[in-house]
N, C-alpha and C positions, 0 to 999 in steps of 0.2 A: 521433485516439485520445486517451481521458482521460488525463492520468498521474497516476499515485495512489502511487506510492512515491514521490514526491519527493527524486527522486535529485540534488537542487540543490546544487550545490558552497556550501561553508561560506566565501564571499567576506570580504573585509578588511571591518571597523568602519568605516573610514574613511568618511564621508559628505558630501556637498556640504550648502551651505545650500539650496540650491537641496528636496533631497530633503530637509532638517530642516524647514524651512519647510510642507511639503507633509505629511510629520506631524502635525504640532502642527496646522496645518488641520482634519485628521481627528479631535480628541481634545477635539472642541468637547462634550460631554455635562455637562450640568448639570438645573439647576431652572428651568423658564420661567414668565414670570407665568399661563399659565392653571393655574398647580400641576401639571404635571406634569414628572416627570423623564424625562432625555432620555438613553439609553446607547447609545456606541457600541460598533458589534461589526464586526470586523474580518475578513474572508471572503477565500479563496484560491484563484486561478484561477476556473477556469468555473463550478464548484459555488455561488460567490461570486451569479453575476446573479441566479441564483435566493434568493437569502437574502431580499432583500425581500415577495417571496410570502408564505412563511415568517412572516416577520417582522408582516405584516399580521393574521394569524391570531392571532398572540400578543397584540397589542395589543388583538383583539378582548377577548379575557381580560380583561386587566390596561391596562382605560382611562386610569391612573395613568402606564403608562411609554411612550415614545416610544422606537423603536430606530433610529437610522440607519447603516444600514450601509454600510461602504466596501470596493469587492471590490478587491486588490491581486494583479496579477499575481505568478506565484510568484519570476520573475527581482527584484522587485523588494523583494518581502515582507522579505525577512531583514536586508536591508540599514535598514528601516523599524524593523524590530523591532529591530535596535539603539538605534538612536537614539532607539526610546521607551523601552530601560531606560538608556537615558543620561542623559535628560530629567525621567526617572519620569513622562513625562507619554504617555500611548499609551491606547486602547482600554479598553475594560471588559469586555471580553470579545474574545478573538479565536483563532480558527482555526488549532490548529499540527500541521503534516506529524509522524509519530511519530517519524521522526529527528531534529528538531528542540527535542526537551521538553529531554536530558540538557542541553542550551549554556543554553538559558534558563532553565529551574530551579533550574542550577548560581547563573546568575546573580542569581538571586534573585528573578524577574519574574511568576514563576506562583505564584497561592494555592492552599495546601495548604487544599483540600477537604474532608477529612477531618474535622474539626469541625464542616461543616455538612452531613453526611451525615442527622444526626438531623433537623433541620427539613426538609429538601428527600430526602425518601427516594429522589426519584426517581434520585438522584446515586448509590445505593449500587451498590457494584462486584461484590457479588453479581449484579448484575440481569446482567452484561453477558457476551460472551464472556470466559473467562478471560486467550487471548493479548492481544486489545483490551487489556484492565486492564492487562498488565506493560508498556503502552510507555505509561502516564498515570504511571508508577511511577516518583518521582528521590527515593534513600535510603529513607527511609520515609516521604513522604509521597505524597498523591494529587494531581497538582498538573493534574489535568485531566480530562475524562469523556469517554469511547469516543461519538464522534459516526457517522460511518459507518466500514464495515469492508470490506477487500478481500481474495480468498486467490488461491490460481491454482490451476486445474484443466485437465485435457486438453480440449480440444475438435476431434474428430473427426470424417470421412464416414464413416456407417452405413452407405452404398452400397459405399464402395471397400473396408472394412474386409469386408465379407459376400465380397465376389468374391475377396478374400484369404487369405480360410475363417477367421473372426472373426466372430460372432454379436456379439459383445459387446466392450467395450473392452477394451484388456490393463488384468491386473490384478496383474502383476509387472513387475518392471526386463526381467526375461528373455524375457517377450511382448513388452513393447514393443518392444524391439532386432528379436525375432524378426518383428514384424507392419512395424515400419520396414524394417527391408529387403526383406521379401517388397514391400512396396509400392513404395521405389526398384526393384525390377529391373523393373517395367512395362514399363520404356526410359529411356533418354534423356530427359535435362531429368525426369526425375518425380522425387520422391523421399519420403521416406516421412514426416520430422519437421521443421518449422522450430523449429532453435533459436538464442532469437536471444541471441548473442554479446554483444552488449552488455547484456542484464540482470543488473545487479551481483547478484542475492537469487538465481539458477542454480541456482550451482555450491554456494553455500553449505545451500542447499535439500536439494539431492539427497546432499551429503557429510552432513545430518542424519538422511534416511533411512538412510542406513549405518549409521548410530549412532556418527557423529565427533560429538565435541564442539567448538565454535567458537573456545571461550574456555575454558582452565580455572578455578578455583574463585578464582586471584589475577587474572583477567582476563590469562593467559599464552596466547600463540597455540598453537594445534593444528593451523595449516594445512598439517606435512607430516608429520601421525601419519598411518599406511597405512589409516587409514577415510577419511579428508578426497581421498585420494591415488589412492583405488580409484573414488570416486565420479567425478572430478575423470577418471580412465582411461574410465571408461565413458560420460561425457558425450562426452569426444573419439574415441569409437569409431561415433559416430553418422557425423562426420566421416571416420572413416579408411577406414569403409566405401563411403560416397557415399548413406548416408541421411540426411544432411543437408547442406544445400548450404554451402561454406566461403565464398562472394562474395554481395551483394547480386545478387539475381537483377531489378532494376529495377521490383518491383511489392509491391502492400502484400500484406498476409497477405490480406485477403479475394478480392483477385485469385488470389492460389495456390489458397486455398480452394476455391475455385467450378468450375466448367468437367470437366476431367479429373483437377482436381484435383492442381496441381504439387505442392502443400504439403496434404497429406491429414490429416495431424494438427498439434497445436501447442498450447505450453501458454501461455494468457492467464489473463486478470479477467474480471471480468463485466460490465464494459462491451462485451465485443466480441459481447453478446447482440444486445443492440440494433442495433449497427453490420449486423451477419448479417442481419438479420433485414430492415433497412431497405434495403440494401445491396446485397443477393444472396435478393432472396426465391424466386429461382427454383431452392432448394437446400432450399425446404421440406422437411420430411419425411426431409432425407439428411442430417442431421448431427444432432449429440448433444454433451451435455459429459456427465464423470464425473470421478469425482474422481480422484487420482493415483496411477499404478500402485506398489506397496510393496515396498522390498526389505525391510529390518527393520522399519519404519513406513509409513510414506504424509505425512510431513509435507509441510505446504505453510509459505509464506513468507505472512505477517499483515502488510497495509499498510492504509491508510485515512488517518483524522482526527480529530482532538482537540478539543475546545470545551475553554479554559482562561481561567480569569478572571484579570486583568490585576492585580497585585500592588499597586498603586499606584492602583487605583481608588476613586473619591469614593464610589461606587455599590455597594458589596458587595451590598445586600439584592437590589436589584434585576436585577445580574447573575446571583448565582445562581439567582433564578427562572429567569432566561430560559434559564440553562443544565440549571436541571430542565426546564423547557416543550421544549426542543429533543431532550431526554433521555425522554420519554413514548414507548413501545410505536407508539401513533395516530400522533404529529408523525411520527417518524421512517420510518414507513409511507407519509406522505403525501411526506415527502423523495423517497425511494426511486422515488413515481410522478414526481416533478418532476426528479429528476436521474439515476436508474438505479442510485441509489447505496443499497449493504447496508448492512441494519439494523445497529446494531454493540448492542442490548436483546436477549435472547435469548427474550423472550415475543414481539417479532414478528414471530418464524418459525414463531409457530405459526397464522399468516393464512393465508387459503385462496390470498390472492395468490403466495407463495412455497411454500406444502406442494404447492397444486395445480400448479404450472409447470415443467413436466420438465426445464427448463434453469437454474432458479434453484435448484430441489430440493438439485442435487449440490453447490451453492457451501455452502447450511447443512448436509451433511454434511460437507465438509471444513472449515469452523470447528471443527469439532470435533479436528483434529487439525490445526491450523495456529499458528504461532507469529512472533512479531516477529523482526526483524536484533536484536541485542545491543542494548541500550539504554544505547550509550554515546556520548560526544560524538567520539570516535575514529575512531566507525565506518564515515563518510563517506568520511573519506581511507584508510582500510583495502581499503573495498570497490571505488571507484576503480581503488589500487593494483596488485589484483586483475585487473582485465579486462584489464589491460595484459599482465600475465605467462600470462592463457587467450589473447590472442592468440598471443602466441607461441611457444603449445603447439600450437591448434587452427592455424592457420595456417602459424607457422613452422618446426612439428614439433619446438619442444624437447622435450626430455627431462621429463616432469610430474615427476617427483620430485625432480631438482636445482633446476626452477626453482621447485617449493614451497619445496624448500626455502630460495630466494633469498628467495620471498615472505613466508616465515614473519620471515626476519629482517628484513625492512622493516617487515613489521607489528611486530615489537618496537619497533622504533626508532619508530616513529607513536603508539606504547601507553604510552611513554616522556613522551612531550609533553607 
């Protein structure tokens, strides 16, 4: 499975030569004598092998630049990415997870954008989802463009949901709970929802739909105002019922999926179209996604990727081409067929390849109510922090509101930092 929230712990500065060495390797972009400039662009994870495709198409364009790209695993990325604003010497362009912008911005590594909004339109932040744009956002500058876009939505069997007396997906907190457990009592081993426990962006998701707020106005935790605290009761009541399973049941989601259906519903991205699809085609026709059922809203959690141009680049002109060309409606269309990855333009949702595809459809309705984790350098070790204290609510049976409120004060003491 893709992972697209980049839940990468924020690892020590510390770096070997070994790995500086292997840098500055990559940050070879200059002038070569047949006149042309040579910029490198730096790519993350699997999305990465594909950039050179990409890449070829660009240079069709712009016979003038040469792009070489180097794809870095993401265990290995941040630790690079230090040591290129150590060296000042890194990339001309490179690829950053949306949790990632506030530590490097801070640091001074990403160009603010914004001034060359006028020459290269294609960069302007109107064009884009509006969540996309607030995680390119450090103070007031734009120090990066909305590259692909991820949200999470339910995905469901139409079959077990019909035999359940459910036409259609729930479209409240209080269907869900209601259609989850009419489908755990089938028997034994079934159950109605995987949730899976370890997704730090959960609980903070659904305490939105309540209408908590995450962070107040000075960036103060709210993690155990009784909206954060309610949400946070009714994720663990999926649990307390036995519509959701509290152990690894020893198989992936699309095995649950499939068959009788262990795990009948579950909220994912939209990579797990593909996966279905390739995976379990003998489910045609019995499954669906929609977007999220709403208790005061329907918010979803906003993850993806950032194209930012590298601070210290020889190359400005030429990077922010390439970071318009990657930014065009078409490229980002042809991304999408080469990696399954959403447009984060908001004119290429209006292609027949997404308006007409029943399962991509609902992902561009909930962009429209979907938003980032806080766009702070904190927020890593906040949400970490977090899963530790839902284990041992969902699992250990503490008390949710003393241990929020344990949680809330750790998040101070992290926000403090």
């Amino acid at each position: 499975m893709k992972k697209r929230w980049f839940k990468k712990s924020m690892v020590t500065s510390m770096v070997g030569a070994l790995v500086l060495s292997g840098v500055l390797a990559g940050c070879s972009s200059g002038s070569g004598e047949d006149g042309k400039t040579t910029i490198t662009v730096w790519g993350m994870g699997e999305e990465a092998k594909s950039l050179p495709k990409i890449a070829e198409e660009f240079e069709k364009e712009n016979p003038k630049i040469d792009v070489k790209v180097q794809a870095l695993p993401w265990d290995q990325a941040h630790d690079k990415l230090l040591t290129a604003v150590a060296s000042k010497k890194g990339p001309d362009v490179l690829q950053m997870g949306t949790t990632w912008i506030p530590e490097f911005a801070a640091a001074g590594a990403l160009k603010d954008l914004t001034p060359h909004v006028k020459d290269y339109p294609e960069l302007d932040p109107k064009l884009f989802f509006e969540g996309s744009v607030e995680t390119t956002k450090f103070e007031d500058k734009m120090v990066g463009v909305p590259w692909y876009v991820d949200t999470r939505l339910l995905y469901y069997r139409t079959d077990l949901l019909e035999k359940a007396g459910y036409k259609e997906a729930p479209k409240t907190w209080e269907e869900l709970k209601e259609a989850a457990d009419k489908l755990a009592d089938r028997g034994k081993g079934k159950y109605g929802l995987s949730i899976d426990a370890k997704e730090q962006s959960l609980s903070f998701m659904f305490a939105r739909q309540n209408g908590a707020e995450l962070l107040g106005p000075n960036n103060e935790p709210n993690f155990n105002d009784p909206k954060f605290v309610e949400a946070v009761e009714y994720l663990n009541s999926f649990y307390e019922s036995g519509a959701a399973p509290k152990e690894e049941l020893g198989m992936d989601i699309i095995q649950g999926f499939r068959g009788e259906g262990i795990l009948p519903m579950f909220i994912s991205g939209p990579w797990m179209i593909k996966l279905i699809n390739d995976q379990a085609p003998d489910l045609k026709g019995k499954w669906a996604t929609a977007v999220l059922p709403a208790k005061e809203n329907n918010i979803s959690a906003l993850g993806g990727s950032n194209l930012s141009v590298f601070e210290h680049t020889k190359h400005e002109k030429e990077a922010l081409k390439f970071a318009a060309y990657m930014s065009k409606p078409e490229t980002q269309l042809k991304w999408m067929e080469m990696t399954n990855s959403l447009p984060a333009t908001q004119k290429a949702w209006e292609d027949e390849s997404l308006t007409g595809n029943e399962y991509y459809k609902a992902f561009g309705e909930q962009m429209k109510s979907s938003q980032p984790m806080p766009v702070i350098k904190q927020w890593e070790e906040i949400a970490q922090t977090y899963l530790k204290s839902f284990e041992k609510i969902y699992r250990g049976g503490a008390d949710v509101q003393k241990e929020l409120d344990n949680f809330d004060k750790k998040a101070e003491e992290i926000l403090k930092k």
